[in-house]
N, C-alpha and C positions, 0 to 999 in steps of 0.2 A: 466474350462472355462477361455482363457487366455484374454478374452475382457473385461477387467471391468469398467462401469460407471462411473464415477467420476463427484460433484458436488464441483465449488468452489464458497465461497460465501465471500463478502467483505462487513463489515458491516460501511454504510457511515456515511453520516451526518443526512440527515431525509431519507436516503432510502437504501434497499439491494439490491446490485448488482450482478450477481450471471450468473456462465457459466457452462454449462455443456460439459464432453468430454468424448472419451473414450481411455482407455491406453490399448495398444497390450504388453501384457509383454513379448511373445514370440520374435519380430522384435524390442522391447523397444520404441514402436509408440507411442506419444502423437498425439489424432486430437482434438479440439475445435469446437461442431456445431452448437450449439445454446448460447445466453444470451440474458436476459433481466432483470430487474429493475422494484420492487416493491418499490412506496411511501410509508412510514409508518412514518410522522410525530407526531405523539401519541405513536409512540412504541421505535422512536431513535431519538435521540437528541445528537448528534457532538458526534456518533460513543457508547454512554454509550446506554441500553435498560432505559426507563425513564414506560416502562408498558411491562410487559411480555406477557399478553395475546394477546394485539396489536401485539408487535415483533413475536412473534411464528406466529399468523394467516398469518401476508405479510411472514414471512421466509416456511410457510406452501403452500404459495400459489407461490412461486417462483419456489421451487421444485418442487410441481405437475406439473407445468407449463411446467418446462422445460424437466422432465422426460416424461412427457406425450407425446411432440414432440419428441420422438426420441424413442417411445414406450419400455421402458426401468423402471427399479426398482432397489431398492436396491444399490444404487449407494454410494460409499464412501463420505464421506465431509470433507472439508476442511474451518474452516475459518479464516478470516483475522481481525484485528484489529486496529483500532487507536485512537487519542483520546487528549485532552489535558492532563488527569490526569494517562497516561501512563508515567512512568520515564525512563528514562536511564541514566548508570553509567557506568563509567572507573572501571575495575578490572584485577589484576593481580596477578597472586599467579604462582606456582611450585611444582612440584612431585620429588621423585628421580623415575626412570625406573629401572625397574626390567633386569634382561640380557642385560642389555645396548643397547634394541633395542625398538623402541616405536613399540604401538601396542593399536589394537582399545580398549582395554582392558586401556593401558597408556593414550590415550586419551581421555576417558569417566572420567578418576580418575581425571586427571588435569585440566576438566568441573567441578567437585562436588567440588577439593578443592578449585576454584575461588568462585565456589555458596556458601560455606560456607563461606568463609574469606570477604563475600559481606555483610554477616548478614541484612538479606534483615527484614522488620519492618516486625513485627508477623501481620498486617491490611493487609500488601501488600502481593503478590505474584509473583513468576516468571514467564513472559511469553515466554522469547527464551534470551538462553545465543548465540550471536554474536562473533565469534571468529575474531580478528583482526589480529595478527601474531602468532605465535609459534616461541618460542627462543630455541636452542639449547647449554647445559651447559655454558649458559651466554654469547653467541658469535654470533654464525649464526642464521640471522632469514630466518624463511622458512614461508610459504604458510599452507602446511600441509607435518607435521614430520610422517607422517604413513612410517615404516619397517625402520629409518633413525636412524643411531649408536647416542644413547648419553647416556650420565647418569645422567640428571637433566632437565625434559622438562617444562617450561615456557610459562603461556599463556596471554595472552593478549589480552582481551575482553570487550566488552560491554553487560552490565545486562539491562535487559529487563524486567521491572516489571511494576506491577497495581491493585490499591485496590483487595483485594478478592474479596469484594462483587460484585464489577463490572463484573469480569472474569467469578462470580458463573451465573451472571442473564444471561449474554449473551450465558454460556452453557446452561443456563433453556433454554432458548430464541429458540436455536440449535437442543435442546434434543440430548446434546451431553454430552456424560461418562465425569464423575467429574475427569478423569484424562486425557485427552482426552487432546492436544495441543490446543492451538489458535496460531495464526500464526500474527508478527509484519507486516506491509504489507506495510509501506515505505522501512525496507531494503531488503526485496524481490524485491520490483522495480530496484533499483539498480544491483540487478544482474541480470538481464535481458534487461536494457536500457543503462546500461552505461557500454560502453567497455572495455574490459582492458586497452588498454591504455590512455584513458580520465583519468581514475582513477589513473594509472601511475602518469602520469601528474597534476592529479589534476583537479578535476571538483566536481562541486553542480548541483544534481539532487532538482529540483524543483515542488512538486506538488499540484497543483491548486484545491482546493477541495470546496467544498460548503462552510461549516463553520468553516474548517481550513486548514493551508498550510503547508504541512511537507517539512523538508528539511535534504538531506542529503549530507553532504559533504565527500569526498574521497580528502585525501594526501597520496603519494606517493603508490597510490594501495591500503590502506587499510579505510574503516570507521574510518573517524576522529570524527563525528562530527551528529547527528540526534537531530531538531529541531521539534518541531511541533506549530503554532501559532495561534492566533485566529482570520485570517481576511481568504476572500475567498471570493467564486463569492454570495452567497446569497447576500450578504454585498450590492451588486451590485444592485439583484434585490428590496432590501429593502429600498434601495434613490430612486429607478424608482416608488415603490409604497408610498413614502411620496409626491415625487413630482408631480405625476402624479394622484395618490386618487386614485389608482386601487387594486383590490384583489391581491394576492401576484402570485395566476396560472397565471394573467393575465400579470404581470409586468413580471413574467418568460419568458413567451410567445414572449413577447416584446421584453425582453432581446434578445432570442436566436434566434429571426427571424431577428431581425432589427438592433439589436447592434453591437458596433463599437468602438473601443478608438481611432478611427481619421478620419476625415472627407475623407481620402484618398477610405474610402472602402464605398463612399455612392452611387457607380455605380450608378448613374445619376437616383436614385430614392431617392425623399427628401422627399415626405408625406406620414403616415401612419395612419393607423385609428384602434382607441379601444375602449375599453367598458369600461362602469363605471356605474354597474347596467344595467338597460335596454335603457341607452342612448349611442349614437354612438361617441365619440369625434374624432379630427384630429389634430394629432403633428406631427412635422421634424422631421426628424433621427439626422440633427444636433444638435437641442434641446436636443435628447436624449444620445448624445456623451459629452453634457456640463453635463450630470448626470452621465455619465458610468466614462468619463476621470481622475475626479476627484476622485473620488473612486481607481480607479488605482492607480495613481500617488499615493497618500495617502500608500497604501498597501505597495506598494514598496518602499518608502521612512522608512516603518514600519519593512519592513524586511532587509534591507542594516542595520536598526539601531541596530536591534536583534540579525544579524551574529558580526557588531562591538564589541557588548555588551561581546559577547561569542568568542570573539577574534580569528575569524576566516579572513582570511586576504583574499580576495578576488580576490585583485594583482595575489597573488599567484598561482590561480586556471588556468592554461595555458590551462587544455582540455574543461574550459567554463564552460556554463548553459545549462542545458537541462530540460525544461519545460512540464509536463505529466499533465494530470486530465483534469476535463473535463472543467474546468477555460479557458484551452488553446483555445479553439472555439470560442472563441469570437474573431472578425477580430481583427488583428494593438496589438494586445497581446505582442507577440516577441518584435516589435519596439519599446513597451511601455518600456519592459524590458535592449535592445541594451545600450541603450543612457544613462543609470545612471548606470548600471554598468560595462561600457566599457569593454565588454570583450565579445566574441564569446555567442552567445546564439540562440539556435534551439529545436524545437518541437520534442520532442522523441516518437518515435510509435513502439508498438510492429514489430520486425521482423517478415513477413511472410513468409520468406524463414527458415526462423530458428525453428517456430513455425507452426503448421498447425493451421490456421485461417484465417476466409473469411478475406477482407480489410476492410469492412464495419463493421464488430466487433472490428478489431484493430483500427481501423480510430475514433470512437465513442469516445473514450480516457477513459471512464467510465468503461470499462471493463481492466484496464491494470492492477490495484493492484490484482484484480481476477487471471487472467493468469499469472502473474508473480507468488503470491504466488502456485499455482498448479504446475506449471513446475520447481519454485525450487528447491519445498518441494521434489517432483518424482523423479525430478535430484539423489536431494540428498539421496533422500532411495535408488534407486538399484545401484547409486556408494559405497554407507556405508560410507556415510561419513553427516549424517544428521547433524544436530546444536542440534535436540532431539532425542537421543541416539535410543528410542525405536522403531523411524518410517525406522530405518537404517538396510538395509539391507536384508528386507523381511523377519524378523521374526516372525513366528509361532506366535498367540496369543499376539503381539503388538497391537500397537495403529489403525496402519491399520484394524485390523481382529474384534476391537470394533467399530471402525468408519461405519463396513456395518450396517446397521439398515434398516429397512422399512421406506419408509417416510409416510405410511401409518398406522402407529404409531402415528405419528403426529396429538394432540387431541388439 
């Protein structure tokens, strides 16, 4: 059977995200047909499992869900991660090559001796080694040195780690094999939103998430730079419900019907009406732009100070900002961003010519870390040139061939 199911799931802030597709390995087809979004506030907390049982029932009930619409089982999984107490490090180390020709064999070795020479803490674990260049006998840098003459290959990467125990709950959470990948899911956006030549040039991909905002910067083509912060849109609805005295569904509600960081998007409707308990109130949108604006401005004057701090030059970045997650929906967004840091800045949306998916999936912004990490990852296995040796190339008895499970296992 060359159709197989694939489930990708993104683990947020208080909720799982999750798309289901299916891959033609015969034509190499990705299609994307469904997603949706279970809340599990009791079961995640800024992307960590805070209750297993909670996490597994929404991760149990998003798969049913979505495998059920498209009368399907057994479907692959992929998940995604992030997080504040995820780390990343600069690593570099070197092999000699054997017959002076690299080989996927040369570059698996020249992964382990960076993973070793990284002495990652015996608490922590790896979650994806990032390749940034490949040097050849101390002179040319390439992209990827695969069949390329040298006798000493050099790599140059980013290490990707995060407590054990975190990596262990959110595989309990998955019921997913204790060797089983989890997948980084800000630098999967990047390869999929930002172009090659933005990245040439230099660009920060920016993403707007609940209770944190990753950021990744590209100089000269390669990952400079992967941030992760602690402000984000709840932030938002949390002023709406101090100022306002409403339950936090309700200030969400607010938010994302009515909200605005500038009075330019109040399309000549200025009152609206909510709850607070069993009474009806009545507030301006403008009123609620003097709660939204502030919050904004704040974040970003928070994150200009963060990339300074981490001495990332911003000047620098000629191919801009590009703005992802689901932060970006809120109208006057972009313009908040334009104006402080002078420099090109636009809403990044998945390709639907490049990707098969409805626009109303892509458009949502909430499903991008989803689709992005599945179309990487796929990329990456039937080219053989994965970041996790084992998912490369469609081998027998890898990580794929443990990844099929019943979700009907799911207890």
């Amino acid at each position: 059977m060359s159709k197989q199911s694939v489930v990708s799931i993104d683990i947020g802030s208080s909720a799982i995200h999750g798309i289901i597709a299916f891959y033609d390995e015969k034509i190499s087809k990705l299609e994307i047909v469904a997603a949706n979004t279970v809340s599990c506030p009791d079961g995640i907390d800024a992307g960590d499992v805070i209750d297993i049982g909670e996490a597994l029932n929404s991760i149990k009930i998003l798969i049913d869900g979505l495998e059920k619409s498209q009368g399907t089982k057994d479907s692959a999984i992929f998940v995604s991660v992030r997080g504040q107490l995820i780390k990343t490090a600069d690593q570099i180390d070197g092999i000699s090559v054997t017959d002076s020709m690299v080989t996927e064999e040369s570059i698996d070795s020249v992964k382990k001796a960076v993973i070793e020479k990284a002495q990652i803490n015996a608490s922590d674990t790896l979650i994806q080694i990032i390749p940034k260049e490949y040097k050849l006998d101390r002179l040319k840098v390439v992209p990827n040195p695969l069949s390329m003459d040298c006798s000493y290959l050099e790599l140059n990467s980013l290490i990707v780690t995060a407590p054990r125990s975190i990596v262990s709950n959110i595989k309990k959470a998955c019921l997913l094999d204790s060797e089983a990948p989890l997948f980084y899911g800000y630098y999967s956006l990047g390869n999929i939103l930002a172009s090659k030549e933005s990245k040439k040039l230099g660009c920060m991909l920016i993403d707007l998430g609940g209770m944190t905002t990753g950021i990744v910067v590209y100089v000269n083509g390669i990952v400079q730079k992967i941030l992760e912060l602690p402000v984000g849109a709840d932030l938002i609805t949390r002023d709406i419900t101090k100022k306002l005295k409403t339950l936090q569904v309700e200030s969400k509600r607010i938010k994302e019907t009515y909200g605005a960081v500038s009075e330019e998007y109040l399309n000549g409707t200025e009152d609206f009406e909510y709850t607070i308990g069993s009474s009806k109130k009545t507030a301006t949108i403008s009123d609620l732009i003097k709660i939204i604006k502030p919050q904004v401005d704040m974040q970003i004057a928070y994150i200009i100070s963060e990339l300074k701090k981490n001495k990332v030059d911003i000047s620098a970045l000629a191919g801009g900002i590009l703005l992802t997650g689901g932060g970006t929906k809120l109208p006057g967004i972009l313009e908040a961003f334009e104006k402080p840091f002078d420099c090109g800045v636009k809403i990044a949306t998945v390709d639907t010519n490049r990707i098969a998916v409805s626009q109303e999936i892509a458009d949502s912004q909430i499903y991008t870390t989803a689709i992005s990490t599945l179309y990487n990852e796929l990329k990456s296995r039937f080219s053989g040139s994965s970041i996790m040796p084992d998912l490369a190339g469609g081998k027998e008895g890898g990580f794929w061939n443990r990844l099929l499970r019943k979700v009907g296992e799911i207890v």
